[in-house]
C-alpha positions in Angstrom: 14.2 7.4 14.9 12.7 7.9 11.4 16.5 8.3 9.8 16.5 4.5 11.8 13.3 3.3 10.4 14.5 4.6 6.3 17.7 2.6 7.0 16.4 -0.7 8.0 14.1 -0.4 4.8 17.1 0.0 2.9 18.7 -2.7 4.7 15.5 -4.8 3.8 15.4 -4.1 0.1 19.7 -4.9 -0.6 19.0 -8.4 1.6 15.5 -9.5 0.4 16.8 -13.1 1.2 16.6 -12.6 4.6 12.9 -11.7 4.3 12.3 -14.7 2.5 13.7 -16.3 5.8 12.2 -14.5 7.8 8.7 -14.7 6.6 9.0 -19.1 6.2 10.7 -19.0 10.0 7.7 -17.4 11.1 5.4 -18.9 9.6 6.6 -22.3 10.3 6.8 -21.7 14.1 3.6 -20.0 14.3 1.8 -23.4 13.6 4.2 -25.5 15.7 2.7 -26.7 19.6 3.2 -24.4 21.8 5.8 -22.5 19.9 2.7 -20.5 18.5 1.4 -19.1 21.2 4.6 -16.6 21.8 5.0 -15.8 17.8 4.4 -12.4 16.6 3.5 -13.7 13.4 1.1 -10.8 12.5 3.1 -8.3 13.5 6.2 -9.6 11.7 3.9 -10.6 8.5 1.9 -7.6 8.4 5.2 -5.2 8.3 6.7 -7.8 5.2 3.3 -7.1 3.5 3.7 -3.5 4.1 7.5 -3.7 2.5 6.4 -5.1 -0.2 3.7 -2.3 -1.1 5.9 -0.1 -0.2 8.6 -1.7 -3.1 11.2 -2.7 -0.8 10.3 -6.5 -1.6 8.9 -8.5 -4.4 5.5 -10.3 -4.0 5.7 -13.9 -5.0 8.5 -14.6 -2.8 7.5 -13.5 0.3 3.8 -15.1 0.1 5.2 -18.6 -1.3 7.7 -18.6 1.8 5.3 -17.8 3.8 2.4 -20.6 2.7 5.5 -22.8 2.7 6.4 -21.9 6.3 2.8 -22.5 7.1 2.9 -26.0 5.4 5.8 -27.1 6.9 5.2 -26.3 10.7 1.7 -27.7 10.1 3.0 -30.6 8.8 5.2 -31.2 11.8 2.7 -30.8 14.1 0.7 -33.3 12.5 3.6 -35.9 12.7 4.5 -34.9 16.1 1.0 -35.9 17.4 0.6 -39.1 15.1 4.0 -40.3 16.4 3.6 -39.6 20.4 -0.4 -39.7 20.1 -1.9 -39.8 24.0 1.9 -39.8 25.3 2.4 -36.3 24.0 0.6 -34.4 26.9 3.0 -36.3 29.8 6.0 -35.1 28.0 7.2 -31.8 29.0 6.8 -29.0 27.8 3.0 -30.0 26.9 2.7 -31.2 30.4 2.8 -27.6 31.4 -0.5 -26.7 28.9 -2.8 -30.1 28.7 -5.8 -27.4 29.3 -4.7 -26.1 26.0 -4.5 -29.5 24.3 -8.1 -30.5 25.5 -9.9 -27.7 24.3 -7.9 -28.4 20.7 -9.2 -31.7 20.9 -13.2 -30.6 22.1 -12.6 -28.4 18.8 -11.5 -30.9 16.8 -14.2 -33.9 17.8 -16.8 -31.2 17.2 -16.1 -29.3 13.6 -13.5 -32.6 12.4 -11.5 -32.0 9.0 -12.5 -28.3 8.9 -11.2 -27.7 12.1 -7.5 -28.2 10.7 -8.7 -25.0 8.0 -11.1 -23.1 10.3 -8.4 -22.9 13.6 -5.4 -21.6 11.6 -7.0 -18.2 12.2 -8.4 -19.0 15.9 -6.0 -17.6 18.6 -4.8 -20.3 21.0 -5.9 -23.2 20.2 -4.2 -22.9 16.0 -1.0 -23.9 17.8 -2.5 -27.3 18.9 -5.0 -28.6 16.2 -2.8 -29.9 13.3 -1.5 -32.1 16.7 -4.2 -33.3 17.9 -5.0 -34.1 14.0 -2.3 -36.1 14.0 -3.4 -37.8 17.9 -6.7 -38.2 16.7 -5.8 -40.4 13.9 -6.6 -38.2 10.5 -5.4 -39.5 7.4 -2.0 -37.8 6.4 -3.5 -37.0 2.9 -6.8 -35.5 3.8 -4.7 -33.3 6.9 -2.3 -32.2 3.9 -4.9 -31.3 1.2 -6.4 -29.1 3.8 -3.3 -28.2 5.2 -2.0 -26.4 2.0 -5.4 -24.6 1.0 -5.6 -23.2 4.3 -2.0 -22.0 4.6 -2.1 -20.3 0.8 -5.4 -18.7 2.8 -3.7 -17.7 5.9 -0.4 -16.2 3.7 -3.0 -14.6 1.9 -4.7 -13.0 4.9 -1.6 -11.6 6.5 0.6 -10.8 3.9 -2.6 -8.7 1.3 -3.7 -6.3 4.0 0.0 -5.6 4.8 0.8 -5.3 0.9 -2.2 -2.8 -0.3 -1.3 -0.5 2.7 2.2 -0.2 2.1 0.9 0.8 -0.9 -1.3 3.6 0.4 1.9 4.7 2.0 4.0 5.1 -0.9 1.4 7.4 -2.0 1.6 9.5 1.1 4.9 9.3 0.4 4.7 11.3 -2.5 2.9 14.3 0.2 5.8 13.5 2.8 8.4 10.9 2.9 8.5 11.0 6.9 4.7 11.5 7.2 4.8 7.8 5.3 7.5 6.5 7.0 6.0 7.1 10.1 2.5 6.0 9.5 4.6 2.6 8.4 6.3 2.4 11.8 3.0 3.5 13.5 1.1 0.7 12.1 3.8 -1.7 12.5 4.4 -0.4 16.4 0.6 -0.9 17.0 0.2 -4.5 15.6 3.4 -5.2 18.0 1.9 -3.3 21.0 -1.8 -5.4 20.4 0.5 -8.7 20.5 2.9 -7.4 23.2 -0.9 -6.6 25.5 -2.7 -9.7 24.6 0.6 -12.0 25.1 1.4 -9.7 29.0 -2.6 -10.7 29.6 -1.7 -14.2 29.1 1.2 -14.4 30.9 0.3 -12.0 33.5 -3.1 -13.8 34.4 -1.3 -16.9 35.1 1.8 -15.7 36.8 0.7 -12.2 38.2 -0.8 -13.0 41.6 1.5 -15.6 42.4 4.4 -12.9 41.6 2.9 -10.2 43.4 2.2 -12.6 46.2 6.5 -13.4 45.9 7.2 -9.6 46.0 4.7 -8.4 48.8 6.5 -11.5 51.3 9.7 -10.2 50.2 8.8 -6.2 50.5 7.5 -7.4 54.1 10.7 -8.5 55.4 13.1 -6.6 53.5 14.9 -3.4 55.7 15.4 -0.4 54.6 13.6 2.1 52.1 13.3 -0.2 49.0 11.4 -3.3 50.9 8.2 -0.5 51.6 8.4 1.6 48.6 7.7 -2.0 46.6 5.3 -3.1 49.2 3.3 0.2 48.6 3.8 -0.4 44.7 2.5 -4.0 45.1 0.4 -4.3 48.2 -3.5 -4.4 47.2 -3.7 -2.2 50.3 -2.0 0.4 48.8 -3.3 1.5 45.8 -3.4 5.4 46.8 0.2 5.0 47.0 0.2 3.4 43.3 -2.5 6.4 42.1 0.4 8.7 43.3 3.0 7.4 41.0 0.9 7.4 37.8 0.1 11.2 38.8 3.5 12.7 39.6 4.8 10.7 36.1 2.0 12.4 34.4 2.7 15.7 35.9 6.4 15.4 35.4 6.0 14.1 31.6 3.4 17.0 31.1 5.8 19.4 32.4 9.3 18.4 30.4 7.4 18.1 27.1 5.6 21.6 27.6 9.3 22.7 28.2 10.7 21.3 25.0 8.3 22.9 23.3 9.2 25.7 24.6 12.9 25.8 23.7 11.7 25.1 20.0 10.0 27.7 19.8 12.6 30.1 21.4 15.7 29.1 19.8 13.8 29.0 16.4 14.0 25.3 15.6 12.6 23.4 13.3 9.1 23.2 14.8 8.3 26.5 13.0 8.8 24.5 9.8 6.1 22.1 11.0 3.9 24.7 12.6 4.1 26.8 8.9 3.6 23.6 7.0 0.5 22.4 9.2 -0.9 25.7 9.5 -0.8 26.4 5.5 -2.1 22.8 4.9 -5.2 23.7 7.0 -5.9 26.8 5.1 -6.0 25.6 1.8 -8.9 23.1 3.2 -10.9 25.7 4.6 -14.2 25.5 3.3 -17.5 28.0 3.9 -19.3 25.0 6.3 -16.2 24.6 7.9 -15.1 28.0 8.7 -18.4 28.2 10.4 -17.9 25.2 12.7 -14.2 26.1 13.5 -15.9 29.5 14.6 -18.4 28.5 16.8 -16.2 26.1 18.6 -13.6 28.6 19.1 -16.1 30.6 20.9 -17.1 27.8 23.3 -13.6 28.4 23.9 -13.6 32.0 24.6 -13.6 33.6 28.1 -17.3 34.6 28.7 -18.3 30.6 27.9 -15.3 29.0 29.8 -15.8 31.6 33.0 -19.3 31.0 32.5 -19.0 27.3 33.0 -16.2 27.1 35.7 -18.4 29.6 38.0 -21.1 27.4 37.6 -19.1 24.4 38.6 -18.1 26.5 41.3 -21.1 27.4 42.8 -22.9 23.7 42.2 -19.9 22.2 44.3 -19.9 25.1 47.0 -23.5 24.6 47.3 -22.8 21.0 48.1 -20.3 21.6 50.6 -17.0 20.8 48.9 -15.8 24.2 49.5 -11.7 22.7 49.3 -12.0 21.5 45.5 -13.6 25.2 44.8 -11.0 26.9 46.3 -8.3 24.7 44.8 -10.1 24.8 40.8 -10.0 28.3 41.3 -6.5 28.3 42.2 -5.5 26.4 38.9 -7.7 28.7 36.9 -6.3 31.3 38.0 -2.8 30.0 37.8 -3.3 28.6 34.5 -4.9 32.2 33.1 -1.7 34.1 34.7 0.5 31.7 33.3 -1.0 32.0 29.6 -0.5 35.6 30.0 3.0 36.0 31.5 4.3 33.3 28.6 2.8 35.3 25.7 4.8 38.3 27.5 8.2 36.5 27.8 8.0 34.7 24.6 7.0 36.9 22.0 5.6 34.5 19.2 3.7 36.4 16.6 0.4 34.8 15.4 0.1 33.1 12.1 -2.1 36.1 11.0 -2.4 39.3 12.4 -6.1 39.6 14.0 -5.7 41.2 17.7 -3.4 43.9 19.2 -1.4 44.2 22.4 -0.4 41.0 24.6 -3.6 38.7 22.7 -1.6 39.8 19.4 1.6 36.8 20.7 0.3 33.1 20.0 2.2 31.3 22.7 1.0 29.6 24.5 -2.6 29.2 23.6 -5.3 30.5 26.2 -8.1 28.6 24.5 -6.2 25.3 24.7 -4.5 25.7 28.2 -8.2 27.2 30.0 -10.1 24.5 27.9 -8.0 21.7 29.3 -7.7 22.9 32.4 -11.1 23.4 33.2 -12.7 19.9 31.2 -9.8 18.2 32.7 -10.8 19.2 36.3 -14.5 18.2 35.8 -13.0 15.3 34.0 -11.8 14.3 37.5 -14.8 14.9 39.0 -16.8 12.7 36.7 -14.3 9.8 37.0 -14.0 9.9 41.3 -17.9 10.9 41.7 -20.2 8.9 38.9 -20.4 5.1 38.2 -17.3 3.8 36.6 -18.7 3.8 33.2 -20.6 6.9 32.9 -17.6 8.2 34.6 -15.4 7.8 31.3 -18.3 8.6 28.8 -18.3 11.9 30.4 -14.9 12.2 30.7 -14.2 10.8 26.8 -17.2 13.4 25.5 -15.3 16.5 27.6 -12.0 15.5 26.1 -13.7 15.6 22.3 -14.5 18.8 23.3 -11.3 20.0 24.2 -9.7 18.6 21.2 -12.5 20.1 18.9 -11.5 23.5 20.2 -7.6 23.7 20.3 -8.3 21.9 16.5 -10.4 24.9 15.9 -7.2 27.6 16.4 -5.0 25.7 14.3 -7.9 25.7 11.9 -8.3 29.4 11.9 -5.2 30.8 11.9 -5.3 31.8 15.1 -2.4 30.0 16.6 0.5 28.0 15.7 0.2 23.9 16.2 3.0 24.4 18.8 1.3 26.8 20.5 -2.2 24.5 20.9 0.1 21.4 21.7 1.7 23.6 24.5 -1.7 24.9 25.6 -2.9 21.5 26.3 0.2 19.7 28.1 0.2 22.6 30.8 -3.2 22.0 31.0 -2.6 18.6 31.7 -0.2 19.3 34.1 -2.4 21.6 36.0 -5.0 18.7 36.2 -2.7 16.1 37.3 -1.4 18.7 39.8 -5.0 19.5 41.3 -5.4 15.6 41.3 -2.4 14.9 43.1 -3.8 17.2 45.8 -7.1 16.0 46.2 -6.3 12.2 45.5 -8.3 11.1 48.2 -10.9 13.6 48.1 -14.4 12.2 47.6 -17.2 13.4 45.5 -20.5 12.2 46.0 -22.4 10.9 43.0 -25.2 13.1 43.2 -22.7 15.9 43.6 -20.9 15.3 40.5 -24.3 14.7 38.5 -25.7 18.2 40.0 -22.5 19.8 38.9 -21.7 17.7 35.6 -25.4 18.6 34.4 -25.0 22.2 35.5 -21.9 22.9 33.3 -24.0 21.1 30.4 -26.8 23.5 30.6 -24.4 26.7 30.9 -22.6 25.7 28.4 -25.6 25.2 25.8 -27.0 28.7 27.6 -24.0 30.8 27.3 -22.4 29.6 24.3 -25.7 30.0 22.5 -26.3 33.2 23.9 -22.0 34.7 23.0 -22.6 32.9 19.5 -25.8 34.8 18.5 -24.0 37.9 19.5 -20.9 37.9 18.5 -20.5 35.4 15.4 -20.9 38.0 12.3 -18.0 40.2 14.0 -15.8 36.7 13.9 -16.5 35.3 10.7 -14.8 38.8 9.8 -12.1 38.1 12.6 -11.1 34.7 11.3 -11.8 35.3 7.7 -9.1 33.0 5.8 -5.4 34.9 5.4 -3.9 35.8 2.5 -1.0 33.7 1.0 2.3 35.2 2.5 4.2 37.9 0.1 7.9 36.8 -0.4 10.0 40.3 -0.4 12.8 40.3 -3.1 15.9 41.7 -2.2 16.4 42.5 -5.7 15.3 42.4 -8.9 14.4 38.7 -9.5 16.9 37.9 -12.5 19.7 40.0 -10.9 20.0 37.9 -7.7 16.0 38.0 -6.1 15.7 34.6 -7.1 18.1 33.7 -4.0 14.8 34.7 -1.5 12.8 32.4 -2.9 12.9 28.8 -1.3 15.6 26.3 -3.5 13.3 23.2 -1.7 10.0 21.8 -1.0 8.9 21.5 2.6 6.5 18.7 2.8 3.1 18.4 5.2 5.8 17.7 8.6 8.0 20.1 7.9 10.8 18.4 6.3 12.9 19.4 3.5 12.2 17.5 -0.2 13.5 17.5 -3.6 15.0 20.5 -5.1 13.3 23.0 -7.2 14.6 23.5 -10.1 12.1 25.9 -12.1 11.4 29.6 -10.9 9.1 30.9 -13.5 8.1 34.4 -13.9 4.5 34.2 -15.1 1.0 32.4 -14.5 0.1 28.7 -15.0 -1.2 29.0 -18.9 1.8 30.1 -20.0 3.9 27.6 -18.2 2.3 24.9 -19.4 1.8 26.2 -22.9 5.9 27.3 -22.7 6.6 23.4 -21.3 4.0 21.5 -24.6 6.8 21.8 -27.2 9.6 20.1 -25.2 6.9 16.6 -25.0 5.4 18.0 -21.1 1.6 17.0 -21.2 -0.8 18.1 -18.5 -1.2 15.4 -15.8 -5.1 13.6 -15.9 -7.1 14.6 -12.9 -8.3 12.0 -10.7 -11.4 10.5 -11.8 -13.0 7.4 -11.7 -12.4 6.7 -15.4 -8.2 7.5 -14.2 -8.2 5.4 -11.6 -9.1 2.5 -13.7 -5.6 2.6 -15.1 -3.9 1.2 -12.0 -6.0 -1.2 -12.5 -5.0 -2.2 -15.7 -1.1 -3.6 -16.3 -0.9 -1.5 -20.2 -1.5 1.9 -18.9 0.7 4.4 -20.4 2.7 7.0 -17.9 0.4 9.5 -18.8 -2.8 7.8 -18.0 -2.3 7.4 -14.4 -2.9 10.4 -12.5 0.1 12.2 -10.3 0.0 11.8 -7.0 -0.3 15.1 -5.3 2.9 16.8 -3.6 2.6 19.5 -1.2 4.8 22.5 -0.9 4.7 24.6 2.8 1.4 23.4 2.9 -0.1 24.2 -0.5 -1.1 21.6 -3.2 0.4 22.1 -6.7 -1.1 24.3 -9.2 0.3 23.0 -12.4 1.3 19.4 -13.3 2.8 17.7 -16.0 3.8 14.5 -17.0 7.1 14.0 -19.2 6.7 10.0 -20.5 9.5 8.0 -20.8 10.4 4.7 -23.3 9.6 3.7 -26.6 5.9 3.0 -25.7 5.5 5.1 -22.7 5.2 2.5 -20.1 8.7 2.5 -18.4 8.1 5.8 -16.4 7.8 9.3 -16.4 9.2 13.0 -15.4 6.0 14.8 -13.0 7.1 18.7 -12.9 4.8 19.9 -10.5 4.8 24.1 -9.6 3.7 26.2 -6.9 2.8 29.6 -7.1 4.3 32.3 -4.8 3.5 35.8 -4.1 6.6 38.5 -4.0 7.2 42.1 -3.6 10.1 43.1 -6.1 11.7 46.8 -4.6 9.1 49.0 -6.3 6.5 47.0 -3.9 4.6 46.0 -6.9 3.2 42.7 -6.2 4.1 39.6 -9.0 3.9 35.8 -9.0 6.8 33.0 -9.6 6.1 29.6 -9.6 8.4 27.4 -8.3 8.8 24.1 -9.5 10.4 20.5 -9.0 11.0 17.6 -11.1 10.6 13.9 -9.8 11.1 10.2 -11.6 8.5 7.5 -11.3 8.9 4.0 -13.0 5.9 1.8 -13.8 5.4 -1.0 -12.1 3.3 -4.0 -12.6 2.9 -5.7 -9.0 1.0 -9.4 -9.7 1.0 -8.9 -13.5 -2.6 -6.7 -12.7 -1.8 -2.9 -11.8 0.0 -0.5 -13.0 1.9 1.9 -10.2 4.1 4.7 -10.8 6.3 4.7 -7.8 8.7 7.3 -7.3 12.8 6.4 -7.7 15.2 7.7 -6.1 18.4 6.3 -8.0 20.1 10.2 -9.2 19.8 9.4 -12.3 17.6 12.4 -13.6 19.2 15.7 -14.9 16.7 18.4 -13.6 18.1 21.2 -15.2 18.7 19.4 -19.1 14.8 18.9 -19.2 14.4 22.7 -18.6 16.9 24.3 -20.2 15.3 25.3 -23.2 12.2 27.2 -22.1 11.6 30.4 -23.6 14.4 32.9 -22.0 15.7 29.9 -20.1 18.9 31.1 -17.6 21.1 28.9 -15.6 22.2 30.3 -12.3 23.2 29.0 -8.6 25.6 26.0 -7.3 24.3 22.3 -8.2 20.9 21.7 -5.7 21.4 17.8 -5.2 18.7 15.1 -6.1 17.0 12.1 -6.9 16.7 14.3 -10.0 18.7 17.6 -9.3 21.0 19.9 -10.9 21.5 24.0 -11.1 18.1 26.3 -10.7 16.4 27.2 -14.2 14.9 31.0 -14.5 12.8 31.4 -17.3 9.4 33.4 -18.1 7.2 34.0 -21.5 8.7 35.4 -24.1 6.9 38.9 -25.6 
């Protein structure tokens, strides 16, 4: 999907033509009657904006085709109306939408020439106003003077927020290519699904009743088992039979990802590359305040608090007489605790850092996450079937935040891998939507699910305050933040223990990056005092007073701060800027290094800092900034800008690049 996504940005930026034609097409029909109302115009202009921030697609063009696309199908409008004037609304198709046309012209009577500027950006009725303009009798120069301000405003609006994002994303980009890439398609999927929703409501509350009307006559007469399966799916009288269906697809979708998952993890995949990356990333973010947060959510997680809180449910409903849904929660819970158990047997998956012993010591899946979905998920249910609709999904939003602030806070302390936590909480799920399968019909009174809703609250405040006072200093020891991982050597590093180290970057998802190029065998000083002499300055850090040079179209490469670039995890520790050009303003070499612990054979322990080498060029978007964006042309010999630090050695095959070449060893000289 995201190998897709890269090559139809590729695609975009060799045929920029077709943008152009794309952006006045759209445009243009966007303002034309009743065309309009079925355009994704935002969608389509919001992703254009984004390919141009991104530097797929140049700026000038793409706005002025699509003020010019606005223009033009205003302008037809107009003369469609002017031309047919009250005979417009008994031609068809506008027979089909004279509701439509009258509230254009109500609009129109009541705000006059603004209307034509205003109603561009008014849903529904921006498809009919430059025609009824035109009906109405407005002069063709007053309608065009306002007709071109307010399309240069419109481009502006939909192309600008579009544009500055894409350029936020080429910045991620610099953290993780796919990360940006699929914030990009994210965003652009959203803005399609938001059009796709309000376009279905349209549609659907015109056309819907009168279809399901069609399809519960034809269900009724229809033989065989496919006239009453749709008559159950469609009937108004059958909506248990339509609450079954959404539950077994849950249950079932639940289930298969849990067992994906699963065979990740087992065979090794690349998961663990995003679990190591994630996990890493959240470490180096760990903060004092933080730490103590993570903790004492964790420990609303723990056994005592969530066994706590489920007997209390327990006894609240029992009390109450619903004796079935106690005896089928605690059949779940149960079920889920076995299962939690048994998979941590079979599976074997060692924690990110070593903190419990026996059968608690494997990480997969995670009990927190699986118990603390399980059980929220279950008075979830409760609170949707017994309260009022919409104190029904307060409670149930508010129990969810919990049970995401809690699987969050394992990934947060090392406790568990992200697969683990995303496992957790999809059999979880499953186990809900199971229990809710069975007891689809069972009621809960309102009172019942208040009395046992506001019992849980006051356990939970009770026993989590009372386990948190106890047992919070022992955890903070527990939990304490891990140590950086020790890399053993084979060898000695110049005689091949260079090979153990990693000859990539793994970004933030877990994908593999640029090659590194540098292994240097000493501490950050003396790298960048070793790299001065060969024109390597030290990269500005990110101020105020630095980021007013991207606002500025003369900065110099090494003005602008480097974006940072994360390596299993772990920001950069050194950074340097190589400028390139006569005045240092066509681009620049960034060298950025990571340091890594290793264990050479006499188990003494020694830092190398690894280190890559990317090209950014300087552009000048609107003749105001100034943005280094990153190329990715091959044209940068990695290894030529290294070679001649102080005991420099070439070893290993060619590591390919955007600026690549054989790995570098080199280290202070005595």
């Amino acid at each position: 999907m995201i190998d897709s996504i890269r090559a139809v940005l590729d695609a975009v930026g060799q045929h920029p033509y077709l943008a152009i034609l794309l952006a006045f097409a759209v445009s243009m029909t966007e303002a034309m009657p009743i065309i309009g109302l079925v355009t994704p115009s935002t969608t389509i202009l919001a992703g254009l904006g984004g390919l141009i921030g991104f530097g797929q697609l140049e700026f000038w063009p793409i706005f002025a085709a699509t003020a010019a696309g606005a223009i033009t199908g205003d302008a037809l409008s107009y003369w469609i109306g002017r031309i047919y004037r009250d005979r417009l609304t008994s031609v068809w198709p506008f027979t089909r939408h004279r509701a439509l046309f009258e509230a254009g012209t109500a609009y129109f009577q009541r705000n006059g020439g603004k209307s034509i500027f205003i109603g561009r950006f008014i849903p529904g009725i921006k498809s009919v106003v430059p025609c009824v303009a035109g009906m109405m009798g407005m002069s063709a120069a007053r309608f065009t003077a306002i007709n071109v301000v307010s399309a240069v405003a419109w481009a502006a609006a939909h192309i600008l927020p579009g544009y500055f994002a894409g350029a936020l994303l080429l910045f991620t980009g610099a953290i993780s290519k796919r990360l940006a890439v699929s914030l990009a398609a994210l965003a652009v999927l959203t803005l399609l699904i938001l059009w796709l929703v309000r376009f279905a409501v349209r549609i659907g509350l015109r056309y819907l009743p009168r279809l399901q009307s069609a399809l519960t006559r034809w269900a009724a007469h229809r033989r065989g088992a496919l006239g009453p399966a749709i008559l159950r799916l469609v009937s108004p009288d059958h909506a248990d039979f339509r609450l079954l269906v959404i539950l077994l697809v849950l249950f079932a979708g639940a289930i298969i990802s849990f067992a994906a998952i699963l065979d990740n993890v087992v065979t090794g995949d690349s998961v663990r590359l995003l679990d190591t990356a994630v996990s890493q990333f959240l470490q180096s973010l760990r903060t004092r305040w933080g730490d103590g947060t993570m903790i004492g959510a964790t420990m609303i997680g723990d056994t005592p608090v969530t066994l706590g809180a489920a007997i209390v449910a327990a006894a609240v409903l029992a009390l109450r007489g619903r004796r079935r849904l106690v005896i089928g929660m605690a059949i779940v819970m149960i079920s889920a605790a076995g299962f939690v158990t048994e998979m941590k047997r079979f599976v074997h998956s060692a924690r990110p850092s070593e903190m419990f012993a026996g059968v608690d010591a494997f990480s997969f899946p995670s009990g927190h996450a699986t118990m603390a979905a399980t059980l929220y998920g279950i008075l979830g249910l409760i609170a949707l079937r017994g309260l009022p609709a919409r104190a029904g999904r307060i409670v149930a939003v508010l129990l969810a935040v919990l049970v995401a602030l809690i699987a969050f806070s394992r990934v947060y302390l090392a406790a568990h891998w992200p697969s683990d936590v995303a496992a957790g909480l999809l059999f979880g799920a499953a186990a809900t939507s199971g229990l809710a399968l069975v007891f689809r019909r069972y009621e809960v009174p309102r009172r019942t699910a208040g009395m046992t809703l506001g019992a849980v609250a006051v356990a939970l405040v009770l026993i989590g305050s009372w386990h948190i006072s106890r047992g919070f200093s022992q955890l903070e020891t527990v939990y304490a933040r891990p140590e950086p991982p020790v890399i053993a050597l084979l060898a000695d590093w110049r005689l091949g223990g260079w090979r153990d180290l990693p000859d990539r970057r793994v970004d933030l998802v877990g994908e593999t990056e640029e090659p590194l190029l540098l292994q240097w065998h000493g501490g950050a000083t003396s790298l960048v005092q070793a790299l001065e002499p060969l024109g390597w300055t030290v990269a500005p850090r990110w101020s105020v007073q630095a980021l007013n040079g991207y606002v500025v179209p003369g900065s110099t490469a090494a003005r602008l701060p480097a974006t940072p670039s994360l390596h299993n995890g772990r920001r950069e520790t050194v950074t340097t800027i190589l400028p390139v050009g006569a005045d240092s303003r066509d681009g620049r070499y960034i060298l950025r290094a990571w340091p890594l612990e290793t264990s050479a054979l006499n188990d003494d322990t020694e830092t190398i800092f690894v280190a890559s080498i990317t090209y950014e060029r300087i552009h000048h978007p609107l003749g105001l900034l100034s943005l280094p964006l990153r190329a990715g042309d091959g044209t940068c010999d990695g290894t030529a800008l290294l070679a001649r630090l102080p005991s420099a050695t070439v070893v290993g095959e060619d590591r390919a690049g955007s600026c690549g070449g054989r790995l570098v060893l080199a280290e202070p000289q005595d």
